[in-house]
N, C-alpha and C positions, 0 to 999 in steps of 0.2 A: 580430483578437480574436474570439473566439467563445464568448456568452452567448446561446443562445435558451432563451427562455421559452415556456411551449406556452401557449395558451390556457386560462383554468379553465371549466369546466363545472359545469352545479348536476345535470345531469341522475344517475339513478339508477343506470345505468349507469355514470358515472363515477369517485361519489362510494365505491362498495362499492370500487375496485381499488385497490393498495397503489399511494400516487407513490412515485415513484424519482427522484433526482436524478443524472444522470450525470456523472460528472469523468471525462473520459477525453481523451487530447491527439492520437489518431491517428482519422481520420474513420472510415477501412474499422471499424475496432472500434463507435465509436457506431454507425453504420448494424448492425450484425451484431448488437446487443444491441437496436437497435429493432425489425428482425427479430426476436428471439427473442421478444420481448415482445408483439409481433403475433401468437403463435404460440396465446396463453393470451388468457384474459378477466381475471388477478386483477392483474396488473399496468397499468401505464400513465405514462409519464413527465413528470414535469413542469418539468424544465427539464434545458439537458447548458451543459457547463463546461469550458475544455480547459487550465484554468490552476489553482492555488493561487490569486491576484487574485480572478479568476472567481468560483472556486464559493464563497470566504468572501462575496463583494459581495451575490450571489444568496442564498444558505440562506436568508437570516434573512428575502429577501419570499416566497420560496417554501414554506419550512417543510414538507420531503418527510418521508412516513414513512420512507424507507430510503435514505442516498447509495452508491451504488454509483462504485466511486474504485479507479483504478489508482496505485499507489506511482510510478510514474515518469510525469512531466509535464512533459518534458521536460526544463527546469533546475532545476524543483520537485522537492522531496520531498513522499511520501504521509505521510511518517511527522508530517512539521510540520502538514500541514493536519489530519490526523487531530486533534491535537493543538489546531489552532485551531477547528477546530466544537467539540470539544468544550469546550473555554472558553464560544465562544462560544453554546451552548445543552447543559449537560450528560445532556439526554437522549439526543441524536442519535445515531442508530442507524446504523451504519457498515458496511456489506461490501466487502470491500477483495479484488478481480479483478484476480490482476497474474500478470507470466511471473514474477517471484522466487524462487526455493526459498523454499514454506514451513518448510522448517528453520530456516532463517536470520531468516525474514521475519515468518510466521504469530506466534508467540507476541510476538513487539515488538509488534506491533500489536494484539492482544489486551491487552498489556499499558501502552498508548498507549490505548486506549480504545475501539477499532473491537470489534464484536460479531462478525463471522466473517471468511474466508480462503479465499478459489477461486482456486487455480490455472488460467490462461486455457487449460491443456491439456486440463483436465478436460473433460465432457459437456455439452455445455448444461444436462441435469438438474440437474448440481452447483449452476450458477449459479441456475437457480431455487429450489431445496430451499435454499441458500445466502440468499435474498432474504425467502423463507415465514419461517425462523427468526430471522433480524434483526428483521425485523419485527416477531414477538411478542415481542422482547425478550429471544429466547435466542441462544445462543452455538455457531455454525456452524462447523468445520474438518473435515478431510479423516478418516477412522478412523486411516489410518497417522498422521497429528496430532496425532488425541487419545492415544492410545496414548503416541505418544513425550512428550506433556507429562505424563500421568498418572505414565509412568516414571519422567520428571524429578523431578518432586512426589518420588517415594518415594526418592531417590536424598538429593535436598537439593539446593541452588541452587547449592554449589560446582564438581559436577560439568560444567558446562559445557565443552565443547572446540573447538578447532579456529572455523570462524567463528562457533556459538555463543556462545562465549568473547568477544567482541569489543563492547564497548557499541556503543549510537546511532550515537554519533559518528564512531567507529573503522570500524564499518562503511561510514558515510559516505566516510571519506577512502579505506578500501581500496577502495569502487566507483569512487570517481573516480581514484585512481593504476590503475584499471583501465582507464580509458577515457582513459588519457595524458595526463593533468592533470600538468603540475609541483604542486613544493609549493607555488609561488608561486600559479599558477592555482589550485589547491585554496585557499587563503588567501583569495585574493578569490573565489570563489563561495561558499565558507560564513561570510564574514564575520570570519576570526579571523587570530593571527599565525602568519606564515611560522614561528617557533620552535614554536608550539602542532601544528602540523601536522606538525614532523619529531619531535615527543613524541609525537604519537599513531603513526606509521608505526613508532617503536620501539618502542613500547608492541603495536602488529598484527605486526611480528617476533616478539617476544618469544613472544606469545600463539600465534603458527602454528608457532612452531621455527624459521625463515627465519635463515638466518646473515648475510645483507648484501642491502642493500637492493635488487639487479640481482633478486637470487629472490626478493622482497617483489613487484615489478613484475612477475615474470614470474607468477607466482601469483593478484598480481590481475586479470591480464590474461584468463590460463586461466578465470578463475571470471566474470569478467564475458562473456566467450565463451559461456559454456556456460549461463548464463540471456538470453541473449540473446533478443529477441523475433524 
């Protein structure tokens, strides 16, 4: 289990740089974001979390200006915790650092309640410029991001396609029939029934054009290959 808390400080120096809370489940990543943050005076971390558990236990004694959260933690979703800070305090200001295709990924989570979207491929810049605008309370993604949601907007909400097309959930089950989950194993990791789960994989056919299930698996396979960290 890995909860560290950094020490607070009153000094003046301190108190001017943005905390950050990091959720992130692979070490090499938090060491390379303490690094970066070493890099500048405006930031400074105040606790890292490598779990969903974690970082809901902590928030609430640390109470960071900015949580910095990767979508995949290991059997966790980003998308739930996203979802339980903001229950749990509806200010919390959210930048969501993951390999996912923002296509797929970026606006759910805008639309779950996280304020920006950096792609872990992007510059280090991104993720700072990324951190400066959560923080003041505005809304960070990529220009090829804004672009395609502004298009969306003038289009209407029907137009979605291909994994666009796919709710929450659905996405859910096609990452994990991507990563060779039965329907049984998908069942008991998200909590629901073995019949709930073969409606949603007919429902993710449906939605991709897949004519039998062998090209539903081989398709989630391909996609979770290709965002692979």
């Amino acid at each position: 289990m890995l909860c560290d808390l950094y020490e607070p400080t009153h000094s003046h120096e301190h108190t001017n740089r943005i905390g950050v809370m990091v959720v992130e489940d692979h070490p090499m990543v938090r060491a390379g974001l303490r690094a970066l943050f070493d890099t500048t005076d405006e930031f400074r971390i105040v606790a890292e979390a490598a779990s969903h558990e974690e970082a809901v236990s902590v928030y609430a004694e640390v109470r960071p200006d900015v949580v910095c959260i990767d979508l995949m933690l290991g059997e966790d979703n980003g998308l739930l915790l996203i979802r339980e800070l903001k229950r749990l305090d509806p200010s919390a200001r959210i930048l969501v650092v993951s390999v996912r295709d923002e296509k797929a990924y970026a606006e759910r989570c805008l639309q779950t309640g996280a304020l920006g979207y950096v792609m872990k491929r992007e510059k280090n810049a991104a993720v700072l410029d990324g951190l400066r605008a959560v923080a003041r309370g505005d809304i960070y993604v990529s220009d090829e991001m804004a672009m395609h949601i502004v298009i969306k907007s003038q289009k209407g909400k029907d137009t979605g396609s291909g994994i666009n097309a796919l709710s929450d959930r659905e996405l859910e089950v096609f990452q994990l029939t991507g990563m060779g989950l039965s329907s049984r194993q998908i069942a008991q990791r998200l909590r629901i029934g073995i019949k709930t789960v073969e409606t949603h994989r007919d429902n993710i056919r449906a939605k991709l054009g897949l004519p039998h299930a062998a090209a539903l698996v081989r398709e989630a396979m391909l996609w979770v290959q290709s965002n692979a960290e």
